[in-house]
Z-matrix of the N, CA and C atoms (Angstrom, degrees):
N
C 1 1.465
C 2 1.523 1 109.13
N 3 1.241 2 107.84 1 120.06
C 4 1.607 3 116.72 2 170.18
C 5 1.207 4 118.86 3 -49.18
N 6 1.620 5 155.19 4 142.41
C 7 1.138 6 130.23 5 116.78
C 8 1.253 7 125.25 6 36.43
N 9 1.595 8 124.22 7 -93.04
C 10 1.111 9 139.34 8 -151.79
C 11 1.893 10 118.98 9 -73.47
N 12 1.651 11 82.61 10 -22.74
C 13 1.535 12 116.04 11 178.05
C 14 1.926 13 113.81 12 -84.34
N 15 1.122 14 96.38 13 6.80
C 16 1.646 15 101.66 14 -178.64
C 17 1.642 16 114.48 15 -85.61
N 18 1.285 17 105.05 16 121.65
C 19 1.568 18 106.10 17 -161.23
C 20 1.729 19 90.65 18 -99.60
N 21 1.256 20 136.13 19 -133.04
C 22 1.601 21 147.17 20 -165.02
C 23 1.252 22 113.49 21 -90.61
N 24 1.302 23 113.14 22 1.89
C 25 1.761 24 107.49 23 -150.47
C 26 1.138 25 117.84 24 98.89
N 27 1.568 26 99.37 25 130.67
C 28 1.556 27 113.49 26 177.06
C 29 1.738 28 115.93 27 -136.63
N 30 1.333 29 157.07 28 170.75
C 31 1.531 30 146.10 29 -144.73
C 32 1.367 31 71.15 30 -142.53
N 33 1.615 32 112.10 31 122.62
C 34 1.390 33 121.15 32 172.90
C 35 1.605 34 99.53 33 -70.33
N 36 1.285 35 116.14 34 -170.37
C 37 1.487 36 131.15 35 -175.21
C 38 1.006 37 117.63 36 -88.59
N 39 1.176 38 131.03 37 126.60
C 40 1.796 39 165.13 38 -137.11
C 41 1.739 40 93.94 39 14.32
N 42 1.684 41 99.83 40 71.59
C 43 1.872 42 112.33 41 149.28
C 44 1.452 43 69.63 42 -101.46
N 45 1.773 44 77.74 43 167.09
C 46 1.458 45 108.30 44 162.23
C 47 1.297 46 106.29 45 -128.19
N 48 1.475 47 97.79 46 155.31
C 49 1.952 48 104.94 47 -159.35
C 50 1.129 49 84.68 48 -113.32
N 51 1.945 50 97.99 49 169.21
C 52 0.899 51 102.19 50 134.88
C 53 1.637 52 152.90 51 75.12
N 54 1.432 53 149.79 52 16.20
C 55 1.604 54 134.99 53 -147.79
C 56 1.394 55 122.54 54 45.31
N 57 1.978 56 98.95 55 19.35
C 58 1.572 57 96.37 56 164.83
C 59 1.637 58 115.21 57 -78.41
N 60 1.329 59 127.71 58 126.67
C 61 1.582 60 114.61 59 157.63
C 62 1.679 61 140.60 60 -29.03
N 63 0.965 62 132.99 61 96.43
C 64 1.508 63 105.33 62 161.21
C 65 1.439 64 120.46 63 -2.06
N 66 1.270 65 119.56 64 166.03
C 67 1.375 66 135.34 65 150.32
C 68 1.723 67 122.69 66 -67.26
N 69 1.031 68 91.65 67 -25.51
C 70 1.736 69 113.80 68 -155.55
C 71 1.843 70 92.00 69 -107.81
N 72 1.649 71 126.14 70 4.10
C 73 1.472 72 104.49 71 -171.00
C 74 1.201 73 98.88 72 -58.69
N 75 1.393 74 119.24 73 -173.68
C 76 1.396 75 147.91 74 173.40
C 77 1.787 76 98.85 75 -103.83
N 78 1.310 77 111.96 76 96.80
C 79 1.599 78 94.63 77 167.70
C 80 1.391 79 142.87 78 -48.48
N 81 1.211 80 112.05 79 -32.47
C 82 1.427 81 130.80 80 163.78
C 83 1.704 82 106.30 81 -65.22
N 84 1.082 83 104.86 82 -44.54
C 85 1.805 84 105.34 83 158.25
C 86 1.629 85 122.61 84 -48.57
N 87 1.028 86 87.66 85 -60.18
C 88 1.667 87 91.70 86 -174.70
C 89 1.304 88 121.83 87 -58.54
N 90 1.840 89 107.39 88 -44.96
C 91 1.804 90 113.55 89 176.55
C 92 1.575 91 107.65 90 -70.18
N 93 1.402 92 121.41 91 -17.85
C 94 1.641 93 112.83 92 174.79
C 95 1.891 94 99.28 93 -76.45
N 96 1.601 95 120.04 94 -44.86
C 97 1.105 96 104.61 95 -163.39
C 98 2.013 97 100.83 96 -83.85
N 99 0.905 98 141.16 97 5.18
C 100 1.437 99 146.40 98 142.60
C 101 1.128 100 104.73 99 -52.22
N 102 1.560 101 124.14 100 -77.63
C 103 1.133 102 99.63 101 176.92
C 104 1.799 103 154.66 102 -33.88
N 105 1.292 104 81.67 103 -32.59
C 106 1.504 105 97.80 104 -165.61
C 107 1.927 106 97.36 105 -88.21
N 108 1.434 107 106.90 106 -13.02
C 109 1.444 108 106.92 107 -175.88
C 110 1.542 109 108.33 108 -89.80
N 111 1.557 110 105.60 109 -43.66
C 112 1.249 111 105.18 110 170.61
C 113 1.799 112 123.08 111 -72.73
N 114 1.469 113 111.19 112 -7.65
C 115 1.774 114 110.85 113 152.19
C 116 1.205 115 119.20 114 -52.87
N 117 1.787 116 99.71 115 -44.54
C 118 1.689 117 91.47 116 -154.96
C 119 1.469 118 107.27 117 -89.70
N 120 1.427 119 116.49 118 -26.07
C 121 1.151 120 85.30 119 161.59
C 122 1.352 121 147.37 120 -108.60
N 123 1.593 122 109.96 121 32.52
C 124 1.504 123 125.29 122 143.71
C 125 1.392 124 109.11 123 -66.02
N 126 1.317 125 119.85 124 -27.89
C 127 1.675 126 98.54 125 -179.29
C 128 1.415 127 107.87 126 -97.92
N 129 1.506 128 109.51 127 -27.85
C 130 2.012 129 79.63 128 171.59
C 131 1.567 130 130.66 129 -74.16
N 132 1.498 131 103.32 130 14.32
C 133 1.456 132 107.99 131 171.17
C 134 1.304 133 119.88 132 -100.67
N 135 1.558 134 100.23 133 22.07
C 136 1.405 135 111.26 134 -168.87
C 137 1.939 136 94.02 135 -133.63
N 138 1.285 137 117.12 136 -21.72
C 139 1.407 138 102.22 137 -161.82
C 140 1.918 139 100.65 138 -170.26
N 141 0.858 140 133.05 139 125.39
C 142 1.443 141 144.35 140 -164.80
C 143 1.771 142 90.88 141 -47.71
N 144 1.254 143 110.40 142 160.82
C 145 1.253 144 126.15 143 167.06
C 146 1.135 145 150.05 144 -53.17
N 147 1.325 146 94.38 145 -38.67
C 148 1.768 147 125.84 146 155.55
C 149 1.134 148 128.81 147 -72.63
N 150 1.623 149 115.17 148 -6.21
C 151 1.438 150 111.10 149 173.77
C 152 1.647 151 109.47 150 -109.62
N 153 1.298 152 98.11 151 1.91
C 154 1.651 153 110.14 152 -176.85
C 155 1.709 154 96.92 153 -67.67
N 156 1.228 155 104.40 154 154.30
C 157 1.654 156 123.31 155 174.43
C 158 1.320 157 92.81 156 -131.36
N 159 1.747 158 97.84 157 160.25
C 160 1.108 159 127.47 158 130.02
C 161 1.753 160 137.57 159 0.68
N 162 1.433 161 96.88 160 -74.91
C 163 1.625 162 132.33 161 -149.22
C 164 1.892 163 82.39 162 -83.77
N 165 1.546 164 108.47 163 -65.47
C 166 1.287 165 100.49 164 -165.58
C 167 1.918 166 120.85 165 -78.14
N 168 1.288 167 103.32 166 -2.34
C 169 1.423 168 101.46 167 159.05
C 170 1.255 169 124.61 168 -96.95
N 171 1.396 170 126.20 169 -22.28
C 172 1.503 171 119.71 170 171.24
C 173 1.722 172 112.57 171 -69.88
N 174 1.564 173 113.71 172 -26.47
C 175 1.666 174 124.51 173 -172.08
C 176 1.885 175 100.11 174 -75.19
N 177 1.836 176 104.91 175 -45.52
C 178 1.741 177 79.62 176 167.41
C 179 1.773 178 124.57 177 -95.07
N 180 1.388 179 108.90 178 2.18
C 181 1.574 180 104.87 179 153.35
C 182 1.062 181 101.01 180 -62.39
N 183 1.747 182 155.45 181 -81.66
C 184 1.464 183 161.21 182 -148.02
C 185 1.446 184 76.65 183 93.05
N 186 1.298 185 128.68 184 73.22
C 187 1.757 186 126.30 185 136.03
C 188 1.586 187 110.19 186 -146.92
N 189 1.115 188 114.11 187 168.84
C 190 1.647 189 107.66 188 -170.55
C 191 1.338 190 110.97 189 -101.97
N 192 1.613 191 124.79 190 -172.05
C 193 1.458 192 123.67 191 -152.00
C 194 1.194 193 94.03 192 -88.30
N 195 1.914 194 125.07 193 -39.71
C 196 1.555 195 123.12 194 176.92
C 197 1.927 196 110.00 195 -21.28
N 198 1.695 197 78.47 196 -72.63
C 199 1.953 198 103.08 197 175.25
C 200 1.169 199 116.45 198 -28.21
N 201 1.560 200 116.13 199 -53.31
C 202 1.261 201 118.97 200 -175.29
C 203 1.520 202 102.05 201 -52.94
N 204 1.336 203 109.26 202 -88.18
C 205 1.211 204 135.70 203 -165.83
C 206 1.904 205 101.14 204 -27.70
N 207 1.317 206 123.11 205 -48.58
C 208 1.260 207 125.94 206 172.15
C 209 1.649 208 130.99 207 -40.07
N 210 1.558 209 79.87 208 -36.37
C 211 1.926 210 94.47 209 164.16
C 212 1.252 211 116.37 210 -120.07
N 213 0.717 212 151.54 211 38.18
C 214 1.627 213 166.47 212 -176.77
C 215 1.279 214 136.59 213 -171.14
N 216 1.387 215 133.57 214 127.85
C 217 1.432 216 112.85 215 -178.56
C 218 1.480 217 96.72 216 -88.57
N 219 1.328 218 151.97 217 -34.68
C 220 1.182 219 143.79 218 -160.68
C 221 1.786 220 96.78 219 -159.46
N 222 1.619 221 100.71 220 -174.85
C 223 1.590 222 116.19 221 -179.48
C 224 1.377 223 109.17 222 -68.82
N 225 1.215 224 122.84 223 -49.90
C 226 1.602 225 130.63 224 163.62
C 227 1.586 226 105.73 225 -26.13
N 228 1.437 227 109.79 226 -73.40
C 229 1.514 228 101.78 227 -145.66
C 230 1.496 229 110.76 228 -74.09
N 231 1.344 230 110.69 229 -4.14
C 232 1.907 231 128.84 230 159.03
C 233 0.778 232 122.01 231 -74.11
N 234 1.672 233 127.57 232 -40.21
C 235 1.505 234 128.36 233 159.99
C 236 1.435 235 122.08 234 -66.91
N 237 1.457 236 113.10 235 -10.81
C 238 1.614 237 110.52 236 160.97
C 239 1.576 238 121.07 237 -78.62
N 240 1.717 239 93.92 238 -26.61
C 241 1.762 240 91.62 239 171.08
C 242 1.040 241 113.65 240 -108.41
N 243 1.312 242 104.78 241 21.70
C 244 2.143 243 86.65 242 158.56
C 245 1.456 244 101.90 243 -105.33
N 246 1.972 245 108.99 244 -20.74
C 247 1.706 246 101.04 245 176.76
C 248 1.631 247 107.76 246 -51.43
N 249 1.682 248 122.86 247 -40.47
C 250 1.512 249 99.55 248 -176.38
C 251 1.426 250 140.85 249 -64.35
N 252 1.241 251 119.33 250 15.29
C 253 1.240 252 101.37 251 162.05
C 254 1.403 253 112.15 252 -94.48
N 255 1.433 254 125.11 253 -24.03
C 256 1.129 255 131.96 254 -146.27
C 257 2.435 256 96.49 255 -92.04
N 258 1.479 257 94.98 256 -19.18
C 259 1.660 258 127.78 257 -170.29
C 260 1.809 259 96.38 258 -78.23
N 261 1.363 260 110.63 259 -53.07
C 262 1.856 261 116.01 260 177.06
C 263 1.103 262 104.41 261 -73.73
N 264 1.768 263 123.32 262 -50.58
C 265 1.455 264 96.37 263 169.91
C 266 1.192 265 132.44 264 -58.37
N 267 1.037 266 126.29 265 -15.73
C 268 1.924 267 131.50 266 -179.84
C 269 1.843 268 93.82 267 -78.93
N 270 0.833 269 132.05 268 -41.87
C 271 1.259 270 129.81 269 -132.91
C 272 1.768 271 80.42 270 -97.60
N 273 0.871 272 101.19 271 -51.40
C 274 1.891 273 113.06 272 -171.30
C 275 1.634 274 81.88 273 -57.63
N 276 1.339 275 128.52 274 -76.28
C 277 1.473 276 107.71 275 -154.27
C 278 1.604 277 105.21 276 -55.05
N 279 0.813 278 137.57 277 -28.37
C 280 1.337 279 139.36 278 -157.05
C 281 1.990 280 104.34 279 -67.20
N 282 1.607 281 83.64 280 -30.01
C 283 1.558 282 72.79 281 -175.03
C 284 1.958 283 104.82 282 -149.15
N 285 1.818 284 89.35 283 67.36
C 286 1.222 285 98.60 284 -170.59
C 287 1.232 286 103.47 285 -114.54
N 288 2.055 287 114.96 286 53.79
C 289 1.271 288 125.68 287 -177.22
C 290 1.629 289 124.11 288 -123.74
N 291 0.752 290 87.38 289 -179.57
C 292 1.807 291 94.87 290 176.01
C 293 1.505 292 130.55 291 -144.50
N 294 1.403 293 115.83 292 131.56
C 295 1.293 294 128.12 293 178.87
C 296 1.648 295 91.83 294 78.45
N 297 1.434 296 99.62 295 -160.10
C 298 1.726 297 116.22 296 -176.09
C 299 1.873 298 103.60 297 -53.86
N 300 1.058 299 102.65 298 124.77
C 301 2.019 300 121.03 299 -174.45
C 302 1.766 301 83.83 300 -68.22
N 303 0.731 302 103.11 301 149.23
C 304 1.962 303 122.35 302 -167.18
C 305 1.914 304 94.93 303 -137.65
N 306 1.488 305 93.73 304 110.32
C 307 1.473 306 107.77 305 -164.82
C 308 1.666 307 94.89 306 -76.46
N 309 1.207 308 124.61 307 -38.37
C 310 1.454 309 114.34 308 164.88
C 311 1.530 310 131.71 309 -61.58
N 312 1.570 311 131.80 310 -14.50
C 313 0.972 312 133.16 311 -173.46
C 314 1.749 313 103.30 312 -128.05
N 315 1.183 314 106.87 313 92.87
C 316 1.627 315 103.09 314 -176.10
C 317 1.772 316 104.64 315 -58.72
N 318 1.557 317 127.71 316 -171.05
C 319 1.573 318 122.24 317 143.02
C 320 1.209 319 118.83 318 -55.05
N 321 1.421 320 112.56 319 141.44
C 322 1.414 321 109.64 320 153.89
C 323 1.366 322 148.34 321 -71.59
N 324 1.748 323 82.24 322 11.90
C 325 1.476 324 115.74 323 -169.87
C 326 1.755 325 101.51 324 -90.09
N 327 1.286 326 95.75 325 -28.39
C 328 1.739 327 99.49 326 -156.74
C 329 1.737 328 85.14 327 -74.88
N 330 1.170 329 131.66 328 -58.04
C 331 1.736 330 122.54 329 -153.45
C 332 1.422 331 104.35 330 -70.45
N 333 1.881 332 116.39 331 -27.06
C 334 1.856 333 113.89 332 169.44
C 335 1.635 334 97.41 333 -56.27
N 336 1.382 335 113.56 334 -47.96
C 337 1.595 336 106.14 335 -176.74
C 338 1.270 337 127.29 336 -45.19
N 339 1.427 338 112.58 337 -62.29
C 340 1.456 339 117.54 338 172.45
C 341 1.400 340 121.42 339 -63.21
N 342 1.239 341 111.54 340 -33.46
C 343 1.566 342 110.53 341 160.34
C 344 1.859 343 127.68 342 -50.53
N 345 1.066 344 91.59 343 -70.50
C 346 1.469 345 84.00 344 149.23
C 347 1.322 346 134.02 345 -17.99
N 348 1.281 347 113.99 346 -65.98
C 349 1.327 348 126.73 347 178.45
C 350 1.452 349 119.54 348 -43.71
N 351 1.705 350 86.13 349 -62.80
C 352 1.544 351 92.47 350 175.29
C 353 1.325 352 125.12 351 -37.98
N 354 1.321 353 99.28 352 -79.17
C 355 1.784 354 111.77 353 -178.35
C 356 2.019 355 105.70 354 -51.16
N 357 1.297 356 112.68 355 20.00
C 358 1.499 357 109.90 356 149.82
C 359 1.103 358 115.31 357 -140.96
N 360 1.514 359 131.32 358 42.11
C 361 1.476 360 136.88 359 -162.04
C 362 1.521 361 107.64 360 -65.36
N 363 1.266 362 120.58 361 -43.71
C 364 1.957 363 106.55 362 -173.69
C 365 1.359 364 88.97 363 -55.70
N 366 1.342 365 130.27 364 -74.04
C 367 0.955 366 123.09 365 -158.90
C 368 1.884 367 138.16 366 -39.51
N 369 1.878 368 95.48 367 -37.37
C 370 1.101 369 90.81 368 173.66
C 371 1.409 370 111.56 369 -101.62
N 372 1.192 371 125.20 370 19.44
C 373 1.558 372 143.55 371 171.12
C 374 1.952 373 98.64 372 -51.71
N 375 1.660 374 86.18 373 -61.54
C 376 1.970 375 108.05 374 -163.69
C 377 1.508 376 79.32 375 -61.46
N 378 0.998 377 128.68 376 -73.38
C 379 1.674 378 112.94 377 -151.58
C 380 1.753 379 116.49 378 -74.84
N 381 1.024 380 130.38 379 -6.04
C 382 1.373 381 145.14 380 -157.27
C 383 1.440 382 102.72 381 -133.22
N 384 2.065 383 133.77 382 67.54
C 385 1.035 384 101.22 383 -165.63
C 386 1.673 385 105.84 384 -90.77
N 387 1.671 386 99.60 385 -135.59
C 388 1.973 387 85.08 386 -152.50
C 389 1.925 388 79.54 387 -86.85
N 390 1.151 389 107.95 388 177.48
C 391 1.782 390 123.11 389 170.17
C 392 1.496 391 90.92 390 87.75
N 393 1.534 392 147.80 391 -26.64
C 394 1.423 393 160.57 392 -75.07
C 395 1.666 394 113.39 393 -24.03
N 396 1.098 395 115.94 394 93.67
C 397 1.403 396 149.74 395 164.47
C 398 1.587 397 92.99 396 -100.88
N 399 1.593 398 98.13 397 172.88
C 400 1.978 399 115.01 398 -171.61
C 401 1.579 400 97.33 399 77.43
N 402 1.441 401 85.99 400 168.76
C 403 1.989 402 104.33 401 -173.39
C 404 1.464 403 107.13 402 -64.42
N 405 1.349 404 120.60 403 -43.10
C 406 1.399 405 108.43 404 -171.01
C 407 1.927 406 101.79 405 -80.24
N 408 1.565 407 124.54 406 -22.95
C 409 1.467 408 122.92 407 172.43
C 410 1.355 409 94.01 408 -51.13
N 411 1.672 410 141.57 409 -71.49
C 412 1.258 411 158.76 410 -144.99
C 413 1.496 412 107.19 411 -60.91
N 414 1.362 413 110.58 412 -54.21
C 415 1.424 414 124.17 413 166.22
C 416 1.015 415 140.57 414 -41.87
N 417 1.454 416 87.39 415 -58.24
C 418 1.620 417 101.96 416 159.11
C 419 1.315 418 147.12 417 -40.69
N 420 1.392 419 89.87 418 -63.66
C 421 1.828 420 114.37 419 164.10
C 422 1.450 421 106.17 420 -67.45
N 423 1.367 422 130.42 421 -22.40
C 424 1.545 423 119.06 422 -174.64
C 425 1.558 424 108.49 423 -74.92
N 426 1.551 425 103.72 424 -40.18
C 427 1.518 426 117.12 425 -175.29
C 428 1.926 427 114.07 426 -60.29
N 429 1.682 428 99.35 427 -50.28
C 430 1.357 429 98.93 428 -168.88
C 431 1.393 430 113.42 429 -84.50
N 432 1.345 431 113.88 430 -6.97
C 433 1.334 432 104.98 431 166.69
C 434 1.679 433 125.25 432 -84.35
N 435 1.388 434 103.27 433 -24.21
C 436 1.728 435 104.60 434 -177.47
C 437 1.629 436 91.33 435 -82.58
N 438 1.558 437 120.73 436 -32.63
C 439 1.479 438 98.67 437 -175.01
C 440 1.896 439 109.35 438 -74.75
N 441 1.255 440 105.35 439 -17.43
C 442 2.107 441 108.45 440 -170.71
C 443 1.763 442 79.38 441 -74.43
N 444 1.502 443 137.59 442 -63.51
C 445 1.128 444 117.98 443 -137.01
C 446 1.608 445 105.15 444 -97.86
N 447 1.390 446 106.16 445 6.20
C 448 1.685 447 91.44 446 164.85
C 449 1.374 448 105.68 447 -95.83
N 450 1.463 449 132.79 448 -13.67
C 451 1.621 450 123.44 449 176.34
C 452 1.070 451 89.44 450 -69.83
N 453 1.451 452 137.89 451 -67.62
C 454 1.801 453 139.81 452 -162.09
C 455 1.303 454 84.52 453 -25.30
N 456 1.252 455 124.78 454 -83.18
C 457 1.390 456 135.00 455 -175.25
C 458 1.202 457 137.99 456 -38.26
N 459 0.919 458 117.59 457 -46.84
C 460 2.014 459 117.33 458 160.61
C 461 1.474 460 87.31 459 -71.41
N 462 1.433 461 152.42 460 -24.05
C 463 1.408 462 107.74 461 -141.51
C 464 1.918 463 80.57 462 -114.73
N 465 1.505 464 112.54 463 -2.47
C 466 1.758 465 108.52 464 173.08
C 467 1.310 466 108.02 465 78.39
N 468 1.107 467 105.73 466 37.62
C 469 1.579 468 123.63 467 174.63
C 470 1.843 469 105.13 468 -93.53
N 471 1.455 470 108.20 469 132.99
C 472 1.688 471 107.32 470 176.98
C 473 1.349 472 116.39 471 -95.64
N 474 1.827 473 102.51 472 144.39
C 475 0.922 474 117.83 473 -164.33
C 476 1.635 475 132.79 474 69.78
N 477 1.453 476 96.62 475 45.84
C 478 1.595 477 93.68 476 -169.07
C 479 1.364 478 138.21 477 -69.87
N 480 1.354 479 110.44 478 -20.94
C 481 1.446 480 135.72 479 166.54
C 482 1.549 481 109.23 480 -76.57
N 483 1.021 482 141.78 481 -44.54
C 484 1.597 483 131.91 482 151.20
C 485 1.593 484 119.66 483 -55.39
N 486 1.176 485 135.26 484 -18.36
C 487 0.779 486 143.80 485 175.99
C 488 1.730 487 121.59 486 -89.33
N 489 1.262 488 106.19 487 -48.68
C 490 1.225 489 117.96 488 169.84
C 491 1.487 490 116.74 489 -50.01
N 492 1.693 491 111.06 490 -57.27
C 493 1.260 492 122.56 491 176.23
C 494 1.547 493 113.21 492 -48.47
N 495 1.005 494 117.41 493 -50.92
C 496 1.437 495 120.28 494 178.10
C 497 1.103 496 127.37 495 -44.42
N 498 1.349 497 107.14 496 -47.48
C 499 1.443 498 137.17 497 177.60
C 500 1.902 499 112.52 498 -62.05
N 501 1.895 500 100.55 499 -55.68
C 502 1.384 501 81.25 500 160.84
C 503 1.232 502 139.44 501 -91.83
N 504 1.318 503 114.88 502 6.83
C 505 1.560 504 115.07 503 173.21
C 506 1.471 505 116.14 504 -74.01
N 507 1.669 506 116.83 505 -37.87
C 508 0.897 507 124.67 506 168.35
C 509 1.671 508 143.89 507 -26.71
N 510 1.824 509 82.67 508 -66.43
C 511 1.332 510 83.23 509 147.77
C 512 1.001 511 166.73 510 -157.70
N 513 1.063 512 102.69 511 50.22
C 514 1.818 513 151.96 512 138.09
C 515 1.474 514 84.48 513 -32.98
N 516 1.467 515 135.71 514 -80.30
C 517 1.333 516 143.70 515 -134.99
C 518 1.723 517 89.44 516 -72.99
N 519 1.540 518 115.74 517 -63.86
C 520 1.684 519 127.46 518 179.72
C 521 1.681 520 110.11 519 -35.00
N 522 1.124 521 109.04 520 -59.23
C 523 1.480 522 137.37 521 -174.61
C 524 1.703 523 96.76 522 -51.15
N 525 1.223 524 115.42 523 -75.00
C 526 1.771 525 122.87 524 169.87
C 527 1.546 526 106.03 525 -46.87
N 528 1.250 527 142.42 526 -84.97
C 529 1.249 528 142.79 527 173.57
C 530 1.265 529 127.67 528 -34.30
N 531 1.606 530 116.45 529 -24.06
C 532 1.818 531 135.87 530 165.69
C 533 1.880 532 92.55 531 -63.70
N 534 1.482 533 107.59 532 -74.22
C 535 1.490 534 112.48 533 -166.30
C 536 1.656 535 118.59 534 -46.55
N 537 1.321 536 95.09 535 -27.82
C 538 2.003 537 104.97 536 -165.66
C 539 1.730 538 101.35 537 -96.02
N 540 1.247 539 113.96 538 -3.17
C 541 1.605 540 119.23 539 -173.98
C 542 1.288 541 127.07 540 88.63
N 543 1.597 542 117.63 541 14.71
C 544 1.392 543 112.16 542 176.59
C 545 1.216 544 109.37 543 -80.77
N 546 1.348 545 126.38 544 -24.22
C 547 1.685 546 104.32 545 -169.80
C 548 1.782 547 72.61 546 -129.65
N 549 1.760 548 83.75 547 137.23
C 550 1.547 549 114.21 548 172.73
C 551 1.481 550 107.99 549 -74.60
N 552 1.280 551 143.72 550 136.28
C 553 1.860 552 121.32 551 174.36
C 554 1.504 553 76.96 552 168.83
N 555 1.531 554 87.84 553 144.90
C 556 1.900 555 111.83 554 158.25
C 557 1.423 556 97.16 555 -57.82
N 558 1.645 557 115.94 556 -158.66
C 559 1.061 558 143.90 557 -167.92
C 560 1.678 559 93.90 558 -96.81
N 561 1.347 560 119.34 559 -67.90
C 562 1.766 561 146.58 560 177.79
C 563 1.428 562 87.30 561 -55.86
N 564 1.212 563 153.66 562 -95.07
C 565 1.685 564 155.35 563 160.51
C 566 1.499 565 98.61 564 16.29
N 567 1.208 566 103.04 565 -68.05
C 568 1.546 567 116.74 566 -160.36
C 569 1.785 568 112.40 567 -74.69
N 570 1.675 569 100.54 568 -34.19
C 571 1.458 570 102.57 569 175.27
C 572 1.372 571 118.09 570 -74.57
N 573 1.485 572 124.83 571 -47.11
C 574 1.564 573 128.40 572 149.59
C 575 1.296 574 117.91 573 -26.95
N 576 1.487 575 113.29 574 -71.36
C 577 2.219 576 102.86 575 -176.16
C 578 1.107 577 111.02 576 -59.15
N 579 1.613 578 130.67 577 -30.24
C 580 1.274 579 138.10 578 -160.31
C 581 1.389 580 94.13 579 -63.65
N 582 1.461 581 110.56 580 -74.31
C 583 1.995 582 135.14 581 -158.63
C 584 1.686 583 83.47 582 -60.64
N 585 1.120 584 145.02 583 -13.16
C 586 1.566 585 126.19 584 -162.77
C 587 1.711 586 97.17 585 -115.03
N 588 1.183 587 97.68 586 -12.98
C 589 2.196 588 102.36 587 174.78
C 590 1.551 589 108.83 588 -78.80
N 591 1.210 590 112.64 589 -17.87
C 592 1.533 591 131.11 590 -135.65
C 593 1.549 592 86.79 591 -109.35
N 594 1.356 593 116.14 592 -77.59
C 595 1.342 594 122.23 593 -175.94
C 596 1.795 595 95.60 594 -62.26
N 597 0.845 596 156.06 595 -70.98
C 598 0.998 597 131.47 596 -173.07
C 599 1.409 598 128.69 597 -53.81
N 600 0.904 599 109.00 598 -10.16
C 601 1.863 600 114.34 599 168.16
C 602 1.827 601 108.37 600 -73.03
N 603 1.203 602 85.30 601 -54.42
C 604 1.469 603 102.27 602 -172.80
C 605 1.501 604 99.69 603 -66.63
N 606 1.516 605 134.71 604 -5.69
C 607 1.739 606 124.22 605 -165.75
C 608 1.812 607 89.77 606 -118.02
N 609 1.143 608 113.84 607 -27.00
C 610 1.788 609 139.69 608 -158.64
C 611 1.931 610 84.10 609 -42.50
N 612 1.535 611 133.15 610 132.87
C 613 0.821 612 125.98 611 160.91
C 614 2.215 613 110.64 612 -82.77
N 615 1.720 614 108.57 613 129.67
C 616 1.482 615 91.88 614 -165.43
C 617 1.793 616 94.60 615 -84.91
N 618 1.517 617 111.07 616 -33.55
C 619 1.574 618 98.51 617 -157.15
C 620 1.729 619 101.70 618 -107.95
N 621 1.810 620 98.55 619 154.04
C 622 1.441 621 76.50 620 178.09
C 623 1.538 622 111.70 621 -77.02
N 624 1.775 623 83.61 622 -178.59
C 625 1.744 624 100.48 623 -163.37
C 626 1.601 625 105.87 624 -81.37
């Protein structure tokens, strides 16, 4: 891929994204820490993040605080792993294309994405706050920027780390400000301006000629 041909970011071949497992998890590991991901976020669709405990997420996992504590140091570092599934799906629609990225036709992956979202907004309100700040804001931007600035990079594109960043703050930032009500837009609305901010960042000449 040329330069000019660089769409949002893409996960070269055998990265691993995302809330993918190791090879090496512990299965019995993994279904305790599911559990505890799929608690929390049944309860932040019930009550902001900050009022979440301890006590009442280990009682609707059915595991105890020991348990907790064994995989987690605190509520934070659980709300970063339950953001990954919700972090690969963003990242996957973003670049669930082929050949030259077509600034008029985003994925059709990206508006199922944000849709999604929508129809769980309290929920991703608590983790996604407005500016995108919170674990899944943090995530976000951590993911799409190492995946924007390693394509820059295989594909010999300049300035890839300024570029990348841009790219994920962007929209990381759109994405947070969509959920909290700053920008008015469907799901499709939102995937169109989004995919057309994106490719033009990524096409944007930085130095002069």
């Amino acid at each position: 891929m040329s330069p000019k041909q660089v769409g949002p970011g893409q996960a070269g071949p055998g990265q691993t994204g995302p809330g993918q497992a190791g090879p090496d998890q512990d299965p019995r590991t993994e279904r305790t820490r599911s559990r505890l991901r799929a608690a929390l976020l049944a309860e932040c669709a019930e009550r902001p993040l900050a009022e979440l405990g301890v006590a009442a997420l280990t009682r609707r996992a059915g595991v105890g605080r020991a348990t907790f504590y064994l995989h987690y140091p605190d509520l934070q570092a659980l709300a970063v792993d339950a953001c990954a599934e919700v972090v690969r799906a963003g990242v996957e629609a973003l670049h669930a294309w082929r050949g030259l990225p077509d600034p008029a036709v985003p994925p059709p992956a990206l508006a199922r994405f944000l849709g999604t979202l929508a129809g769980h907004g309290p929920l991703y309100r608590a983790l996604l706050t407005p500016e995108g700040g919170g674990p899944l804001g943090e995530l976000m931007h951590r993911e799409l920027r190492e995946y924007s600035r390693r394509e820059r990079e295989l594909a010999g594109a300049p300035q890839a780390g300024l570029v990348a960043t841009a790219v994920a703050a962007t929209f990381t930032g759109l994405l947070a400000d969509w959920l909290h009500g700053g920008i008015a837009a469907t799901p499709e609305k939102l995937a169109g301006r989004s995919w057309r901010l994106l490719i033009a960042l990524h096409r944007t000449p930085l130095d002069p000629a």
